[in-house]
GUDREN-672537 format. One line per field, with one value per residue (C-alpha): chain; z, x, y; residue in three letters. Coordinates in Angstrom, 1 decimal, decimal comma. Each point is the difference from the previous one (the first is absolute). Example, Ala and Ser with C-alpha at 12.3 -4.5 7.8 and 13.67 -1.06 7.14 Angstrom:
% residues 2
ch <- A / A
z <- 7,8 / -0,7
x <- 12,3 / 1,4
y <- -4,5 / 3,4
aa <- Ala / Ser
% end
This chain:
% residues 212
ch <- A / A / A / A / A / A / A / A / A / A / A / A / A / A / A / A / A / A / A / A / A / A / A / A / A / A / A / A / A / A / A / A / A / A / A / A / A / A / A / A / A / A / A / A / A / A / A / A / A / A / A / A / A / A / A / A / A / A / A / A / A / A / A / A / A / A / A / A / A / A / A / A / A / A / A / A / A / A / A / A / A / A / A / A / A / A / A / A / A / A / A / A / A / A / A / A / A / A / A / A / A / A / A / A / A / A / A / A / A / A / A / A / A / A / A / A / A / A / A / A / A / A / A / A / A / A / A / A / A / A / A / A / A / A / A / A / A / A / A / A / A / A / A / A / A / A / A / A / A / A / A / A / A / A / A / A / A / A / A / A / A / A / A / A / A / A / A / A / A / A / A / A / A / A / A / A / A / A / A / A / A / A / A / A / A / A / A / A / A / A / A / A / A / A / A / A / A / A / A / A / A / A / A / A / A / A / A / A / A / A / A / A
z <- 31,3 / 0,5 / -3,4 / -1,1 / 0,8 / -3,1 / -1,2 / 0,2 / -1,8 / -2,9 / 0,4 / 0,5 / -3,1 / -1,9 / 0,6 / -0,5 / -3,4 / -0,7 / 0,9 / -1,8 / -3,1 / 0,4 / 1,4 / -2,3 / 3,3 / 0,8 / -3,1 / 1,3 / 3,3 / -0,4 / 2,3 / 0,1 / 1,5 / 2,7 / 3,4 / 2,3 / 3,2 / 3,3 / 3,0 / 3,2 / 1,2 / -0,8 / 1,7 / -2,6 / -3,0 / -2,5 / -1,9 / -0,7 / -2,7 / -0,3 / -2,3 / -0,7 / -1,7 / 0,1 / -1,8 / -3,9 / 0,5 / 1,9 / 3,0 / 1,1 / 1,6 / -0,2 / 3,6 / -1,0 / 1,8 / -1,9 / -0,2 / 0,9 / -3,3 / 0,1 / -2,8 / -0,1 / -2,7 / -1,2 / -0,6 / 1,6 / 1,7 / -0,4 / 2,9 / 2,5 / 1,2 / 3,5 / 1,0 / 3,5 / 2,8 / -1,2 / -3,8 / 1,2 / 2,8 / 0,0 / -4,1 / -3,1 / -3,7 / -1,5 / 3,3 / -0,5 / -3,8 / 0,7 / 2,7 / -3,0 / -2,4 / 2,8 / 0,7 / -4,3 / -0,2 / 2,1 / -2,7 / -2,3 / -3,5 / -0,5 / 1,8 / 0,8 / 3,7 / 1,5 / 1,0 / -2,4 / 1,8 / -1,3 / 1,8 / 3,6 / 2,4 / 1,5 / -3,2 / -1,3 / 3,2 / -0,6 / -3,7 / 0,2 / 0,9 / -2,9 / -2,5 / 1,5 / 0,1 / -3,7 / -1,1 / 2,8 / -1,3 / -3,4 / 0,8 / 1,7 / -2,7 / -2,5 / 3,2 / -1,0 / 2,5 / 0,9 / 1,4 / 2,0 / 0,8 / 1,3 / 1,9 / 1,9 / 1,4 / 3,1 / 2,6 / -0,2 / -2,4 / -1,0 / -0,7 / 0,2 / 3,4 / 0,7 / 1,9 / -0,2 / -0,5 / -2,3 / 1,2 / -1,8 / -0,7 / 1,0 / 0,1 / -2,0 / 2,3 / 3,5 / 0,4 / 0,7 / -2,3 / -2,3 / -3,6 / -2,4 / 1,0 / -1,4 / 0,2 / 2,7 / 2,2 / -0,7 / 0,9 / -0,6 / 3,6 / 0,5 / -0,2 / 0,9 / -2,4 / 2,0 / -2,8 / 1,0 / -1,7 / -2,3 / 1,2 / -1,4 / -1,8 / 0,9 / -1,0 / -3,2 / 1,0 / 3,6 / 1,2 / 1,6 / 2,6 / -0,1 / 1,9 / 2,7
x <- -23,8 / 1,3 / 0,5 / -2,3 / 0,4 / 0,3 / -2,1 / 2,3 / -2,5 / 0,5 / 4,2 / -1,1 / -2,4 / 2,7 / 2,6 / -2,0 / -0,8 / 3,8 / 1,0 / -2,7 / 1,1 / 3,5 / 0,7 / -1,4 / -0,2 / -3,2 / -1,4 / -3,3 / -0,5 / -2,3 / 0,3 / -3,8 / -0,9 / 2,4 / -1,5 / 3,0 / -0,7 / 2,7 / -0,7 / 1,1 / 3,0 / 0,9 / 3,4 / 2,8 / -1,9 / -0,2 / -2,9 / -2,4 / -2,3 / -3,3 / -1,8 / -3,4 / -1,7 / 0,5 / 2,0 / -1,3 / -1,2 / -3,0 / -2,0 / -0,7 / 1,8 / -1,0 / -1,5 / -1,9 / 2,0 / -0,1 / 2,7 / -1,1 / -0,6 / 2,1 / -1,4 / 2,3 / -1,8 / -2,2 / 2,7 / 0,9 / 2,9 / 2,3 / 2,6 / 0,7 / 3,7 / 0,3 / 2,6 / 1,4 / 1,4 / 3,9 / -0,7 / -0,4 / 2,4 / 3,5 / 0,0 / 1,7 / -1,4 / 1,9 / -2,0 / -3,0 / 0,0 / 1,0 / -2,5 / -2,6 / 1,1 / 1,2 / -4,0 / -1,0 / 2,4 / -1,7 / -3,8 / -0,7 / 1,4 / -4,3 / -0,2 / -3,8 / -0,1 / 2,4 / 3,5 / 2,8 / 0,5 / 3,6 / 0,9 / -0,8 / 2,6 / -0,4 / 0,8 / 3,1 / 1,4 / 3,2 / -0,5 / -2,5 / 2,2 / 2,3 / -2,7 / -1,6 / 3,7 / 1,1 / -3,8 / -0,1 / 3,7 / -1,0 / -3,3 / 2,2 / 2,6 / -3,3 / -2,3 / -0,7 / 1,5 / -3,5 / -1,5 / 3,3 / -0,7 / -3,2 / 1,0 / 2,9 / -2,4 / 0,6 / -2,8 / -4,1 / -1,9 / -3,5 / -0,2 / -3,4 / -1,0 / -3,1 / -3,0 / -1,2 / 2,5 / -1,6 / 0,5 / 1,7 / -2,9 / -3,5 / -2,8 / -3,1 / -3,3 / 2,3 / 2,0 / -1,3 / 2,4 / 0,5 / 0,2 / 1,3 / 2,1 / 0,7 / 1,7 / -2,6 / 1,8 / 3,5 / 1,6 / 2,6 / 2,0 / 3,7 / 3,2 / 3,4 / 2,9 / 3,2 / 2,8 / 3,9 / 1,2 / 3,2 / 3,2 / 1,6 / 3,2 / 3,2 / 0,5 / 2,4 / 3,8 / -0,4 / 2,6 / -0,2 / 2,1 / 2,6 / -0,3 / 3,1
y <- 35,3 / -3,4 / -2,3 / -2,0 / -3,8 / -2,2 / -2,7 / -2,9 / -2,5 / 2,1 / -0,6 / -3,5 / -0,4 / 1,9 / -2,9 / -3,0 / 0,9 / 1,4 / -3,6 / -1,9 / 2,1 / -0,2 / -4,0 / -2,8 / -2,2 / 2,9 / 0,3 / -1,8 / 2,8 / 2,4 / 2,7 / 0,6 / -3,1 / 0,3 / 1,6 / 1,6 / 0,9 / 1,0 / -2,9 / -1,1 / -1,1 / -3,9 / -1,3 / 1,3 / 0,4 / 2,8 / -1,3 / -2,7 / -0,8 / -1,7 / -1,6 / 0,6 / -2,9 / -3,6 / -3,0 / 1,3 / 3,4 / -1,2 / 1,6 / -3,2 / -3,0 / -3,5 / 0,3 / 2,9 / 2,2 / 3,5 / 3,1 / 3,5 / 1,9 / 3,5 / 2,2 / 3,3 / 2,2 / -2,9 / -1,7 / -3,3 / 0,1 / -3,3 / 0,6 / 2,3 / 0,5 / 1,0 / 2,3 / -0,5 / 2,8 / -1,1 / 0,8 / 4,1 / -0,1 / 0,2 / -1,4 / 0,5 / 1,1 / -3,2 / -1,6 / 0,6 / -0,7 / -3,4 / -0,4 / 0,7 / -2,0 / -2,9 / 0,0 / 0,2 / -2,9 / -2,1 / 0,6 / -2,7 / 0,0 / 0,0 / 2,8 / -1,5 / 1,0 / -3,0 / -0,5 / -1,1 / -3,9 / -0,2 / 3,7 / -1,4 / 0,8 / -3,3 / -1,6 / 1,9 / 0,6 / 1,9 / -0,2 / 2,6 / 2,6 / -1,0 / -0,1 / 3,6 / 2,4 / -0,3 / 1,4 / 2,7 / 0,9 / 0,2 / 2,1 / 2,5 / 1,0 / 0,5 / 1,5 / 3,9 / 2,3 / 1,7 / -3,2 / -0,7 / 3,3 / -0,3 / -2,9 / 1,9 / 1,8 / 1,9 / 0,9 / -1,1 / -1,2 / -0,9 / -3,6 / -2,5 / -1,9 / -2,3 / 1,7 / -3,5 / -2,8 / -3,1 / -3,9 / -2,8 / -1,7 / -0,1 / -3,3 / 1,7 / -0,2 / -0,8 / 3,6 / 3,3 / 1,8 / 2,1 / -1,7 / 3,3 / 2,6 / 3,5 / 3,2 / 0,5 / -2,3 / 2,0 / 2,9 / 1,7 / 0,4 / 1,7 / -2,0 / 1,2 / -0,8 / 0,4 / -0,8 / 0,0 / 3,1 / -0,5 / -0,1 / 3,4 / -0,8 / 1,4 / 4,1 / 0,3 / -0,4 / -1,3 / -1,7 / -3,9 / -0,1 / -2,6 / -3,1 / -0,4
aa <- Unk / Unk / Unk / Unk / Unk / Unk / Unk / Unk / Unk / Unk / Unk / Unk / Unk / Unk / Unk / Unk / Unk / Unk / Unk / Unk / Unk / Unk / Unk / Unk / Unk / Unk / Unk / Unk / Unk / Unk / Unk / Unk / Unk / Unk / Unk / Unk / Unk / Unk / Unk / Unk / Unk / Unk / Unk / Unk / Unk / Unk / Unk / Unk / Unk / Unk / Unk / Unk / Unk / Unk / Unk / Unk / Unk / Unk / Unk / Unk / Unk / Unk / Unk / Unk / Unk / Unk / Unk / Unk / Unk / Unk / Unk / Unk / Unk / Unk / Unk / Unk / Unk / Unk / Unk / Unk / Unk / Unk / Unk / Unk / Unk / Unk / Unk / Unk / Unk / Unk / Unk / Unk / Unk / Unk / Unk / Unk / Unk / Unk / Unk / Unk / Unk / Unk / Unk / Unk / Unk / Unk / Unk / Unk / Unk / Unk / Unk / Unk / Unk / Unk / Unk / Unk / Unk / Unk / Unk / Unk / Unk / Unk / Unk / Unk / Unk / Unk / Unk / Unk / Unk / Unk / Unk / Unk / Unk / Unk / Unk / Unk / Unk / Unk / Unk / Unk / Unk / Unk / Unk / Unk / Unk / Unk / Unk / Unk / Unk / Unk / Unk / Unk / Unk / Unk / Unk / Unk / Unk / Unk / Unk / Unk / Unk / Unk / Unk / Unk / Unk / Unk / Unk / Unk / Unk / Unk / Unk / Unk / Unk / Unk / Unk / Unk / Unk / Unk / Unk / Unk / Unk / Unk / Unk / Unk / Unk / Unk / Unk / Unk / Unk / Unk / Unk / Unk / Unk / Unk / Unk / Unk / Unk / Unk / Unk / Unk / Unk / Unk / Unk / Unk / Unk / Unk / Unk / Unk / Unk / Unk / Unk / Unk
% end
């Protein structure tokens, strides 16, 4: 009997709450309002996130303009990272844990639904990159060995994809769409992790030949 696939948003909720708990700078994420689903391909990225609500928390712009509601469980969901083809393929554990907490980074310090404006990469540029490695080092000397684990993963998993992808945005009265959106517009579809395996280290007492 083949082995059962995992559920990788279980990995996934795992870590998001193991960083929120163990890094001050994510003390304000809550795992439960974060929606996680595996998406298409976008140029070289390994992961997006978007923001659910407007400027303060609210559903609505000045224009009128109003966000999709996502309710997972009745609850309202308040971002949804998006997991790209390059975050299974070919990636690391250390990889992919920074790809998460790359995409938490960029969450308000609110955490009301909108993007920290300070975290843009179009504002720190190079600095961002600087600000992000000593947090994702530090995460992964305290990082428990079973969600490292789970994120070495070998082979398919189980891992949530849209049925039903929602918009940006909608204008209330002038689209035909869909204004709340469920677990009945989810599903859970297959992914394949391929991880490079580690390089095996030298049997005891080999010699290195000398250099001539």
């Amino acid at each position: 009997m083949a082995p059962r696939r995992p559920n990788f948003n279980k990995a996934l909720r795992a870590l998001i709450r193991d960083i929120a708990t163990r890094m001050p700078e994510f003390g304000h994420v809550r795992a439960s309002r974060i929606l996680v689903v595996a998406g298409e391909a976008r140029r070289a990225s390994r992961g997006t996130v978007k923001p659910l609500c407007f400027r303060g928390g609210k559903s609505t712009d000045r224009t009128g303009r109003r966000k999709p509601v996502i309710r997972i469980r009745g609850r309202r969901m308040l971002y949804c990272i998006t997991l790209r083809p390059l975050f299974f393929r070919g990636s690391t554990a250390k990889a992919r844990i920074e790809t998460v907490i790359h995409e938490l980074f960029h969450c308000s310090r609110r955490f009301d639904g909108t993007l920290h404006a300070g975290r843009r990469h179009d504002v720190l540029g190079k600095y961002f990159a600087r600000r992000l490695r000593p947090l994702v080092r530090r995460y992964l000397k305290e990082c428990p060995p079973e969600l490292k684990a789970a994120f070495a993963h070998r082979g398919e998993v189980r891992v949530l994809q849209w049925l039903e992808r929602p918009g940006s945005s909608y204008v209330p009265g002038h689209s035909r769409v869909r204004k709340v959106y469920t677990e009945d517009q989810l599903f859970y579809g297959i992914a394949r992790m391929v991880t490079p395996k580690p390089r095996v280290a030298r049997e005891a007492g080999a010699r290195t030949p000398k250099l001539h």
